[in-house]
ZAMARGU-4260 file (C-alpha; in steps of 0.2 Angstrom, whole numbers, plus 5000, padded with zeros to 4 digits):
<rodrens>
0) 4926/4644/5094 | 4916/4654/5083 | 4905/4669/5092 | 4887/4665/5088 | 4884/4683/5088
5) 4896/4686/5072 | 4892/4668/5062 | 4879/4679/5049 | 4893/4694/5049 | 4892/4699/5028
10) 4876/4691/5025 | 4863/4702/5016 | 4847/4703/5018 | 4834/4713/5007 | 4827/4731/5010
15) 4808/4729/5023 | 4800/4739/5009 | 4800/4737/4988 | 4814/4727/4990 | 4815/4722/4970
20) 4824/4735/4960 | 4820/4731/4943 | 4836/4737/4931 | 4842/4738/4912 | 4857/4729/4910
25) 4870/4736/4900 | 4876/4722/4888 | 4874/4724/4869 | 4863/4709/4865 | 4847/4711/4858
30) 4841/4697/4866 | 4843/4703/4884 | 4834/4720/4880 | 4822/4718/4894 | 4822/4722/4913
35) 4831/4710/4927 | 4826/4708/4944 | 4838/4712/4959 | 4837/4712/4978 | 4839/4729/4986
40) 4852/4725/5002 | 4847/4735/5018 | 4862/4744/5017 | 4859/4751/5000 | 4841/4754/5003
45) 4842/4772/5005 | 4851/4776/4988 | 4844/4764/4975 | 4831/4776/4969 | 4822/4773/4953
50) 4833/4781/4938 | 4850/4779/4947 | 4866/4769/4942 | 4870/4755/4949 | 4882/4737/4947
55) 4876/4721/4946 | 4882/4705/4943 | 4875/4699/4925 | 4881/4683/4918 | 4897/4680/4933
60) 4904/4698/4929 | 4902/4715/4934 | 4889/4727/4922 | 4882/4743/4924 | 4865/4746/4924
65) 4850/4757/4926 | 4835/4756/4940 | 4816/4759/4930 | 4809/4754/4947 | 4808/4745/4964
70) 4792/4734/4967 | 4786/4723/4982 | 4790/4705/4974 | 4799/4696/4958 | 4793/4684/4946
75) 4811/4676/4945 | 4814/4662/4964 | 4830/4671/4967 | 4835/4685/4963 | 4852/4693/4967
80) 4857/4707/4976 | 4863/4722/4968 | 4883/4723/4971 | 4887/4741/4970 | 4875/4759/4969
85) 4886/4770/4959 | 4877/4785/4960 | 4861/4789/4970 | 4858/4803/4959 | 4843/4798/4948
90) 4850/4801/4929 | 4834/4792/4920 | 4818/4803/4922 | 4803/4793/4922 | 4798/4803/4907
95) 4813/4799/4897 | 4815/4779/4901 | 4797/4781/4894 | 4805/4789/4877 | 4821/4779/4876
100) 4809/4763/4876 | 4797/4770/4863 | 4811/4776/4851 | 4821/4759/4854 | 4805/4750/4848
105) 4799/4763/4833 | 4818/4758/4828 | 4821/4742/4830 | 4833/4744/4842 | 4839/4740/4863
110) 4835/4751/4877 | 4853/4753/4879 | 4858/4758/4865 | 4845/4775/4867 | 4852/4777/4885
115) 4872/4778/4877 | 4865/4795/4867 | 4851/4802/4881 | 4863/4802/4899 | 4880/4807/4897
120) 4893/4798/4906 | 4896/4802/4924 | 4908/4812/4933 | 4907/4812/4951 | 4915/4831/4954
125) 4903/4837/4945 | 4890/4828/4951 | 4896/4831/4969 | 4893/4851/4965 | 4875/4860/4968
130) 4866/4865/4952 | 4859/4885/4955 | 4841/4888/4961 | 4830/4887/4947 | 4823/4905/4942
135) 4806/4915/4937 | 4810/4919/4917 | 4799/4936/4910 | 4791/4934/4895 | 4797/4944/4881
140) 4791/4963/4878 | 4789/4961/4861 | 4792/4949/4846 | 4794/4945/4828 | 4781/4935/4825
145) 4766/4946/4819 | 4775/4945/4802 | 4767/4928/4802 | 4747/4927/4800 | 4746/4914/4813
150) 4762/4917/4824 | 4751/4928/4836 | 4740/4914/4839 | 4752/4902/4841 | 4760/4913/4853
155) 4743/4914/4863 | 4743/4895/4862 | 4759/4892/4868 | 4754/4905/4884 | 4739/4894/4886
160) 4751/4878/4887 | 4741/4869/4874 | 4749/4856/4864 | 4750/4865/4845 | 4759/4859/4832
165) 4766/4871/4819 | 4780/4869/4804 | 4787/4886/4804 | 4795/4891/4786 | 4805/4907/4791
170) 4808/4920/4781 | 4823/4924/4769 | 4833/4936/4782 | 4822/4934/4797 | 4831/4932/4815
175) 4827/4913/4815 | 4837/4912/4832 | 4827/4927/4840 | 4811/4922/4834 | 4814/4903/4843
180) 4820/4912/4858 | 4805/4922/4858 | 4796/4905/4859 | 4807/4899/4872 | 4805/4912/4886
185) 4786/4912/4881 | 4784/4894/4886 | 4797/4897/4901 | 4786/4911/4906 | 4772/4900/4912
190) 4785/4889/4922 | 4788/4874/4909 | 4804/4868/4901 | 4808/4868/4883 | 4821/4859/4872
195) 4826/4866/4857 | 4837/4855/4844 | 4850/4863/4831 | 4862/4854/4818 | 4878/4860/4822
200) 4887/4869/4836 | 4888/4885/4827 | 4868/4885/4827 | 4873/4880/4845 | 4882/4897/4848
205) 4870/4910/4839 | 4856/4901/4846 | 4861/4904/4865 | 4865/4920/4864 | 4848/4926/4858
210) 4842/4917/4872 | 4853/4924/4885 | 4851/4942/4874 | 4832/4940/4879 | 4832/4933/4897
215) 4845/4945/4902 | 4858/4944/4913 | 4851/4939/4931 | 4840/4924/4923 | 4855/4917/4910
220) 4856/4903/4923 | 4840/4899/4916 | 4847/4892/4897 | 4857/4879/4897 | 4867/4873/4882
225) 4876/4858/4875 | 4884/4852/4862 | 4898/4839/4857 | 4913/4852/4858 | 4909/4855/4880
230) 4924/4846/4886 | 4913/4827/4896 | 4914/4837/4914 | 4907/4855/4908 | 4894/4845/4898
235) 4889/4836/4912 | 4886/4848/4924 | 4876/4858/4912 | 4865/4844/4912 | 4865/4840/4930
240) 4857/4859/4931 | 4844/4853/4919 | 4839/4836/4926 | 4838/4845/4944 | 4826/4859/4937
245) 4839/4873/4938 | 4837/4878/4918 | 4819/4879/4911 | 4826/4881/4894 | 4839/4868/4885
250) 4847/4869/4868 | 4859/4859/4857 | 4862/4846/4845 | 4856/4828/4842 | 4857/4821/4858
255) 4848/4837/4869 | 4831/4829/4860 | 4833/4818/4878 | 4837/4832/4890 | 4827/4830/4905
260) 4818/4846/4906 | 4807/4845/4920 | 4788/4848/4911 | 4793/4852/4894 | 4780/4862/4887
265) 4790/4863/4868 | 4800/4857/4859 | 4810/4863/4843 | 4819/4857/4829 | 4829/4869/4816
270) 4832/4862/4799 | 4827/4845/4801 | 4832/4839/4785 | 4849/4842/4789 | 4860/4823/4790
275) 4866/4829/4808 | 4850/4826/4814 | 4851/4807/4810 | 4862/4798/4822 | 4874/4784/4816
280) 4873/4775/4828 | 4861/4760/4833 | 4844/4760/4832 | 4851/4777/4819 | 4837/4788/4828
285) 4833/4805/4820 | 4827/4820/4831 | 4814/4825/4823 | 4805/4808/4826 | 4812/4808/4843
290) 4803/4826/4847 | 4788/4821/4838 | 4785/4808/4850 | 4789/4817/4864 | 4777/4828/4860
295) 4764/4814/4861 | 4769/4808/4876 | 4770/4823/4886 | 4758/4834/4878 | 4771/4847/4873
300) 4769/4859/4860 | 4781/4857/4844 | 4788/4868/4832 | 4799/4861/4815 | 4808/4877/4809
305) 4818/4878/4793 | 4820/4888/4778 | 4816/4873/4768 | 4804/4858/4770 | 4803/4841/4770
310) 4793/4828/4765 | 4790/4821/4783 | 4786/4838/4789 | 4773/4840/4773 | 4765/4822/4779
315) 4762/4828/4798 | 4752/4845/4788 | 4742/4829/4778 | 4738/4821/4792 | 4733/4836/4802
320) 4744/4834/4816 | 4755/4848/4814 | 4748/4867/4804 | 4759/4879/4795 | 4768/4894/4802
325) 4770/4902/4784 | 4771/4922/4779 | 4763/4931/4766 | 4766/4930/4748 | 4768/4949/4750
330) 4779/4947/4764 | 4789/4934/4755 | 4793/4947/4739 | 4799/4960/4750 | 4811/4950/4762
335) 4817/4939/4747 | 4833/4940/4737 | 4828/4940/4717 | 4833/4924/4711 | 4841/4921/4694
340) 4843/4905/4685 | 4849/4899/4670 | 4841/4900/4655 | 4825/4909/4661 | 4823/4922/4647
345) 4828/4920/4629 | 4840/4937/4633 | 4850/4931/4645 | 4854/4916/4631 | 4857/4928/4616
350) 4869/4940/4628 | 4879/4924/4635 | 4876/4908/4621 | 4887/4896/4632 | 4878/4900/4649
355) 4872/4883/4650 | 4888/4876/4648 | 4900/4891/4659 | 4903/4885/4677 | 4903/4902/4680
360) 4891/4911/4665 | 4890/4930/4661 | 4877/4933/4673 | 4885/4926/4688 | 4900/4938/4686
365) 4889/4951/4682 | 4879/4950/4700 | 4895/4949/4709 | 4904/4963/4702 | 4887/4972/4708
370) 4888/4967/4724 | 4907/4969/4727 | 4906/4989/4718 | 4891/4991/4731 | 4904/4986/4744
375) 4896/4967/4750 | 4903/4950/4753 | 4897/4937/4739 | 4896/4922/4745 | 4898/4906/4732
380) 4895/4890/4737 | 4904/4874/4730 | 4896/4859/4733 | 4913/4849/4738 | 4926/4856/4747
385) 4944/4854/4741 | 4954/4857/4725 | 4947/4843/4712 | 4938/4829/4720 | 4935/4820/4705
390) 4941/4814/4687 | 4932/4811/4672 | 4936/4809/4652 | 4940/4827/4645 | 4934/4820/4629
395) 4918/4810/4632 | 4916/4815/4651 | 4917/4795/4655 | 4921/4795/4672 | 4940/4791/4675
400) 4943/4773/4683 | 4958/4766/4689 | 4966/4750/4679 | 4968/4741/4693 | 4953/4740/4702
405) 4941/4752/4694 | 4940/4766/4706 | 4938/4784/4703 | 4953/4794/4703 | 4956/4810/4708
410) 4970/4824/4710 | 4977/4820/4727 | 4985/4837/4729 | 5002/4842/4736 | 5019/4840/4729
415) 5033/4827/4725 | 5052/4835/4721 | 5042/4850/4716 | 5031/4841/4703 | 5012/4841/4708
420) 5006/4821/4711 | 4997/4814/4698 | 4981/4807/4696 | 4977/4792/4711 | 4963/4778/4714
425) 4953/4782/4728 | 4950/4765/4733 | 4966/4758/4731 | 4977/4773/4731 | 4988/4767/4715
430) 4995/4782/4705 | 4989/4786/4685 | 5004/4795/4677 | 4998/4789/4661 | 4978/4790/4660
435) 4969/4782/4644 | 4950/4783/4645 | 4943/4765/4638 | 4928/4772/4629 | 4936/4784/4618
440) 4955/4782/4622 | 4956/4798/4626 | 4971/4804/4636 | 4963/4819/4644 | 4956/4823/4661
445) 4945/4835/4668 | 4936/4839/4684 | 4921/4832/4687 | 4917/4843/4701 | 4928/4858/4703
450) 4931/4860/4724 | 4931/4875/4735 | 4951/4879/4735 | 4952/4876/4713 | 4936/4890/4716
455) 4943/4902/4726 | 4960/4902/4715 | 4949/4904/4699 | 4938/4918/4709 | 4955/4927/4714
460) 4961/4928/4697 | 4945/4932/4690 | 4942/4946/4701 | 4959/4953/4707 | 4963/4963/4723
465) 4946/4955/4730 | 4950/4946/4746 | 4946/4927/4746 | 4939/4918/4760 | 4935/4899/4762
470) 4923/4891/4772 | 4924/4871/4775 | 4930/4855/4784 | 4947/4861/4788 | 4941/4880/4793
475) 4923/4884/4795 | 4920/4902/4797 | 4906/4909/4808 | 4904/4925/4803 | 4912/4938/4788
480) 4912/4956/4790 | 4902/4967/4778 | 4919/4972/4768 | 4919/4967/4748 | 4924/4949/4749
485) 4923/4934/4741 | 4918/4920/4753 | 4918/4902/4745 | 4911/4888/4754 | 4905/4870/4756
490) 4885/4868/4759 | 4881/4871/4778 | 4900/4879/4780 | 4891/4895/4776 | 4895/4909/4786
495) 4886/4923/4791 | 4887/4942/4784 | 4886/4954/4798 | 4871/4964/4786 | 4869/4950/4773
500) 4877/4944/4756 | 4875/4957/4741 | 4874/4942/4730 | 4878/4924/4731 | 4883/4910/4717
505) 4876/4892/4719 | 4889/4882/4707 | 4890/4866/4701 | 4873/4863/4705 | 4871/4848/4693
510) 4884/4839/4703 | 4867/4840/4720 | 4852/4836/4709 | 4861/4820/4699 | 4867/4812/4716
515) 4859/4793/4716 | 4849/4799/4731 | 4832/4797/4734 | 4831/4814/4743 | 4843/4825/4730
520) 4831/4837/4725 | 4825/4840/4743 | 4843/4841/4749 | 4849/4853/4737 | 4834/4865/4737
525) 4839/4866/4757 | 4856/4870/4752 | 4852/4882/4742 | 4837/4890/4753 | 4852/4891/4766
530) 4862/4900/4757 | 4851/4910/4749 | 4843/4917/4767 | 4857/4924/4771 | 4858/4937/4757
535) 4849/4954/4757 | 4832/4956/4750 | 4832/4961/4733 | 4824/4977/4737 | 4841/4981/4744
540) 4851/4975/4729 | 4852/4957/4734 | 4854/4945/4722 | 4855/4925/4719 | 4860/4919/4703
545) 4860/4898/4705 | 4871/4889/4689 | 4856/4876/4684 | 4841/4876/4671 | 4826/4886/4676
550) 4814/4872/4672 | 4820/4858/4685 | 4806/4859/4700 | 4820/4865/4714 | 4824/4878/4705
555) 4808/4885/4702 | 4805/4882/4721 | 4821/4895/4724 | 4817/4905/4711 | 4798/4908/4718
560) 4804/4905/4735 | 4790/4892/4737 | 4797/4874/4747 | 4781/4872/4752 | 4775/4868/4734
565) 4791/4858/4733 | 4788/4846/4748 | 4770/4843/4743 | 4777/4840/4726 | 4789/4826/4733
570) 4778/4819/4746 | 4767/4816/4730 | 4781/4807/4719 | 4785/4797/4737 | 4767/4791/4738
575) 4768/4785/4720 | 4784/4776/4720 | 4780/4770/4738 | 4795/4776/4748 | 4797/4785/4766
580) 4789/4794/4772 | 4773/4788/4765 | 4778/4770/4769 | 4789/4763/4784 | 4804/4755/4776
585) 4818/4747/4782 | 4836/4742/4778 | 4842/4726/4781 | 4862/4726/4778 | 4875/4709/4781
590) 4885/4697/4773 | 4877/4686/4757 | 4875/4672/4770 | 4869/4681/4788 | 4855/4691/4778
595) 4850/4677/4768 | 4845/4670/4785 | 4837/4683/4792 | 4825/4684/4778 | 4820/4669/4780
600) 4817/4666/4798 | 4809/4684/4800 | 4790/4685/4802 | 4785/4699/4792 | 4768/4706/4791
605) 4756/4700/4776 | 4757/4716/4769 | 4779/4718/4769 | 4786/4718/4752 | 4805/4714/4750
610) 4816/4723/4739 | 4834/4715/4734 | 4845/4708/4741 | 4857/4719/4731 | 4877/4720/4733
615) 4885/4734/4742 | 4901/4736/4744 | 4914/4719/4739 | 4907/4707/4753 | 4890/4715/4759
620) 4872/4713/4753 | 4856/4726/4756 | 4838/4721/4756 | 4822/4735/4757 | 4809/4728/4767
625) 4794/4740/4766 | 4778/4741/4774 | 4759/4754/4774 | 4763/4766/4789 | 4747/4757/4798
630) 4759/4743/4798 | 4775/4750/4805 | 4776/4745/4821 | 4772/4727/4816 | 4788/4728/4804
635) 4799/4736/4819 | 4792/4723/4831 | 4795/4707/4817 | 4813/4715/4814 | 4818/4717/4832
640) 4814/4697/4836 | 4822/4693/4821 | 4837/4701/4828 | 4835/4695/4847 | 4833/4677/4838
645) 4850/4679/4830 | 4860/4685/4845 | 4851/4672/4855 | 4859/4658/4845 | 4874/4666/4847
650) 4876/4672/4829 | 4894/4677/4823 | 4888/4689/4809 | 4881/4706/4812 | 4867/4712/4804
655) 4861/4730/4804 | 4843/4735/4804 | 4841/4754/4799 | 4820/4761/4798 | 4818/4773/4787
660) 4835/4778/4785 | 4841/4794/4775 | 4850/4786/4759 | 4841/4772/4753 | 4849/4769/4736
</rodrens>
C-alpha cells in the first residue's frame, strides 16, 4: 500500500511569485529567434535570476538557454518547467540583451547568434572564485591632448559625463595608446566604466600597459583586458571581474564591444577601418556599429580614433552626430614625416627616368641609405607576405593561368632533389614545368607582386652588412630596436621603432590601389598612414618615400597628410554611385536555386533595388539588394522574415545575409 503522504513525492510545482522565466533558447533556427515561456520549480526559485543560464527542454531534448526575465503569467496554457539552472550567476546584463537584440535586428540576424560572441563560455572554477573589490581610480595629472584645439574640451565633457561624440585623427608619432588611456581614467574618475576596442592583440598589449602605466600599481585591478590569446579560463575570469563591477576600465578586441561594464560612460574604437573589426561570423557584426549603438542606448560618450578615416566615420561628422578631434595644420607639418612620391617634380624624373617603372627607384634607396648612415631602422612594407605570390606573362604581363582549369599559378616555394618546385595552380595544385602564355606564347614568367621574403633577399643584397628583419603571418614582431636595420613587412605586421623609423618604403603600391575592392583606396591610404605614423617627423630626418604616381587622390592624402579630405572625397564618390555607407545594402549569397527563391518570396521595401544575381565561385550565386538609409531597417526586418520563412519550411539550402558587408565586389 502506497503512503498517501509520499503519492505527490517529484511533482513540481511553480515558484509563489513571477513564476514564468522567459528564456532565449539556443537553437540555430531563425525562426525560433523569440523568447519561450518556462515554469520556475520552487526548488529553483532562488537562482533563476534574469541573465543566468539555464537547461530546458526544447523540442524533446536538452538546450541551453538564457533568462531575459521572470513575469507573474504566460500567454502559452502550459508551460514547462525549467530542468536544470546551470549557473545563478547572471552573465546577460539587462543592458547588453538590450544591445544583442538591437545588433541582431540592425543585421539581420538571431539573438543567439550575438550571445556566441558577447558571453564567453562558462567555467565554473573561475566562476566559483571572488572577483577584487572594485577601486576609486585618480584622474590623470596631466595629458596630451592640448595639442588638439578641442581635446580640452572634450576632456571637460567627458568629466561632465555628457554624451559627446568625437572622430579623433591622431597625430603622425603621437602616443595614440596614452592619449586613450588618458580618456579612460578621466571617465573612470567620475566612477563610470569604459570599453575601449583594438584590432589585434598587440594593440591589446601596448594599449594595457599605458593604462596600468597611468593608474599605477595599487588601482591596475581596475583595467581589465581581453583578447583571443587569454587561454578560455583566464579570459573568463577577467570578465567575471568586469561583469561584477570589479574593473571600471575594459579593453580588447572585437568581442569586448559587449563587455558588461557597469555604467559605461565611453566607449572607443582604434582604426575602425581595419578588417578585424568585422566579425565573420553570423549576423558579421562590425564594432564600430555595435559602439555606435551602445552609445545611443546608454548615453555613453564615444571616441572613433585612427590615423586614417573612413567613409562611415565621415557620415556620422555629416550627419552631426559625432565632431572632429583634429590638430592644427601647423601642428600636422611639425609632427609629420616628409612624404615623397613618384613623379612629383620633373627632377626627380630627369635624375631617375625609369622611377615609374623601378620597384624600388633611385629615391627610395636614396632615403634609406639616409636613414641607415643616421643610424635608424627603415621599415618597408610589402603588401603580401611570402616569396612570390603571384605569376604573370614576362612578355605581355597577362596574368598566368593554369591549362587545366585556369587558376593563377604561383611559385610554391621550397625544394625537390635540390631543384626549386616549379610553377603551380592554386586552385587545383597541378604543377607548370612548361609555361606558355596564350596571348603572346610567351614562355616567360614574372612576379606579379613580389612578397616579403623575395624583398628582404633583394634588400640584403642591395644593401650588404645591414641586418634584415621580417614582419608577417609566420612571425610578427612587436617592436625593433633603434639599431640600423631593415625591417620588411606585411600591412598591419608593422612593428614598432623604440624612437621611430628614419625612413620607410611603401612598395608595390599598385598591387593596394588596383584591388577589385570598393574600399582600395581607403584601405590602402590606412596602410600607408600606418606605416607612415610610426616614422620620425621630418624635422628630425624622417622620411616616406611611397613607390605610386603623385597624382592618384591617396597619395596626395599621404603626401599632405590630409584623410580627412580623403574620406570626404569617398563618402562623396559613394553617394554618387549609391554604395554603403550612404545606402544600406545587403548581400544575399546561396545556390542558383535557394536564392532564386528568396528573391522571390522576400517583401522588400518599394524603394529596394536588386542587383545580380551574379556567380561567385563554381556553384554559388550573389545578389546586392540596396536600400535609402531611412529604409534600413525595413530592409533588415524584410530579410530576417525571409530567412525565418525558409528555416520554417525546413529549407535544405543555406542562404547568407551579410548588411553592409566590407567586400562588395
Amino acid at each position: 500500500m502506497v503512503n498517501a503522504g509520499n503519492r505527490n513525492k517529484g511533482e513540481r510545482h511553480p515558484a509563489a511569485a513571477l513564476p514564468v522565466a522567459r528564456v532565449y533558447v539556443d537553437v540555430p533556427l531563425a525562426h525560433l529567434d523569440k523568447t519561450f515561456d518556462y515554469l520556475i520549480p520552487t526548488q529553483l526559485d532562488e537562482q533563476v535570476v534574469p541573465g543566468c543560464r539555464v537547461r530546458v527542454r526544447f523540442s524533446g531534448r536538452l538546450v541551453d538557454a538564457y533568462v531575459i526575465e521572470r513575469a507573474a503569467e504566460s500567454e502559452h496554457p502550459k508551460p514547462m518547467f525549467l530542468e536544470k539552472v546551470v549557473s545563478p550567476e547572471p552573465v546577460l546584463a539587462s543592458e547588453i540583451a538590450h544591445l544583442a537584440r538591437t545588433v541582431a535586428d540592425r543585421y539581420a540576424g538571431t539573438m543567439m547568434d550575438v550571445l556566441r560572441l558577447a558571453i564567453p563560455p562558462r567555467h565554473a572554477r573561475a566562476e566559483a572564485a571572488p572577483s577584487p573589490e572594485p577601486i576609486d581610480v585618480n584622474p590623470p595629472e596631466e595629458t596630451g591632448w592640448g595639442r588638439y584645439p578641442r581635446g580640452p574640451a572634450f576632456l571637460d565633457a567627458l568629466k561632465a559625463g555628457r554624451n559627446a561624440h568625437a572622430v579623433w585623427q591622431a597625430l603622425p608619432n603621437d602616443d595614440w595608446p596614452r592619449r586613450l588611456a588618458e580618456l579612460a581614467v578621466t571617465v573612470a574618475a567620475t566612477g563610470r566604466g569604459v570599453v575601449m576596442v583594438v584590432p589585434d592583440y598587440r594593440d591589446v598589449a601596448r594599449l594595457h600597459a599605458a593604462c596600468l602605466d597611468l593608474v599605477g600599481k595599487a588601482q591596475e585591478s581596475a583595467v581589465v583586458a581581453l583578447s583571443a590569446d587569454l587561454g578560455p579560463s583566464t579570459r573568463y575570469k577577467r570578465w567575471l571581474a568586469v561583469l561584477r563591477g570589479s574593473a571600471r576600465i575594459v579593453l580588447g578586441t572585437r568581442a569586448t564591444a559587449f563587455a558588461p561594464v557597469k555604467d559605461p560612460g565611453l566607449v572607443v574604437v582604434w582604426d575602425d577601418g581595419d578588417d578585424l573589426h568585422a566579425d565573420q561570423r553570423s549576423p558579421y557584426a562590425h564594432v564600430r556599429e555595435i559602439l555606435t549603438l551602445r552609445a545611443h542606448q546608454t548615453g555613453a560618450a564615444m571616441v572613433i580614433g585612427g590615423f586614417a578615416r573612413t567613409a562611415e566615420a565621415q557620415l556620422l561628422l555629416d550627419t552631426g552626430w559625432a565632431h572632429e578631434v583634429i590638430a592644427t595644420r601647423d601642428e600636422v607639418r611639425k609632427s609629420a614625416p616628409r612624404v615623397t612620391a613618384i613623379g612629383e617634380t620633373d627632377v626627380q624624373l630627369a635624375r631617375d627616368p625609369a622611377a615609374r617603372a623601378a620597384r624600388l627607384p633611385l629615391v627610395s634607396f636614396e632615403a634609406a641609405r639616409h636613414a641607415l648612415a643616421a643610424g635608424a631602422p627603415v621599415l618597408v612594407q610589402v603588401p603580401r607576405r611570402g616569396y612570390v605570390p603571384a605569376l604573370a606573362c614576362a612578355q605581355c604581363r597577362a596574368p598566368a593561368r593554369c591549362r587545366r582549369c585556369a587558376g593563377p599559378l604561383a611559385l610554391p616555394g621550397g625544394f625537390d632533389d635540390g631543384m626549386a618546385r616549379p610553377a603551380a595552380c592554386r586552385w587545383c595544385g597541378a604543377a607548370e614545368a612548361a609555361f606558355r602564355c596564350g596571348n603572346c606564347g610567351s614562355r616567360r614568367l614574372r612576379a606579379v607582386v613580389v612578397g616579403s621574403k623575395r624583398t628582404a633577399e633583394e634588400l640584403g643584397r642591395a644593401f650588404p652588412g645591414v641586418p634584415v628583419r621580417t614582419s608577417g603571418a609566420d612571425e610578427v614582431l612587436a617592436t625593433v630596436s633603434n639599431a640600423p636595420a631593415l625591417v620588411v613587412s606585411t600591412p598591419g605586421a608593422e612593428p614598432v621603432a623604440e624612437c621611430g623609423y628614419g625612413a620607410a618604403l611603401l612598395l608595390d603600391s599598385w598591387a593596394l590601389l588596383g584591388r577589385a575592392d570598393l574600399r582600395a583606396t581607403e584601405e590602402t591610404l590606412r596602410r600607408w598612414m600606418g606605416a607612415a605614423a610610426l616614422v620620425r617627423p621630418g624635422v628630425d630626418g624622417g622620411r616616406v618615400v611611397v613607390v605610386a604616381e603623385s597624382a592618384f587622390a591617396p597619395v596626395q592624402a599621404l603626401v599632405r597628410w590630409d584623410p580627412a579630405w580623403h574620406a570626404a572625397q569617398e563618402l562623396e564618390a559613394r553617394t554618387e554611385l549609391g554604395f554603403p555607407p550612404a545606402v544600406r545594402m545587403a548581400s544575399v549569397d546561396g545556390s542558383p536555386d535557394a536564392l532564386a527563391d528568396f528573391l522571390d518570396n522576400i517583401a522588400l521595401p518599394e524603394s529596394a533595388e536588386v542587383l545580380g544575381p551574379v556567380p561567385i565561385g563554381e556553384t554559388n550565386e550573389r545578389a546586392l539588394i540596396r536600400t535609402p538609409r531611412v529604409d534600413g531597417r525595413a530592409l533588415a526586418a524584410a530579410l530576417a522574415v525571409a530567412q525565418k520563412e525558409r528555416t520554417a519550411r525546413k529549407e535544405p539550402e543555406s542562404i547568407r545575409i551579410r548588411l553592409d558587408p566590407l567586400e562588395l565586389v
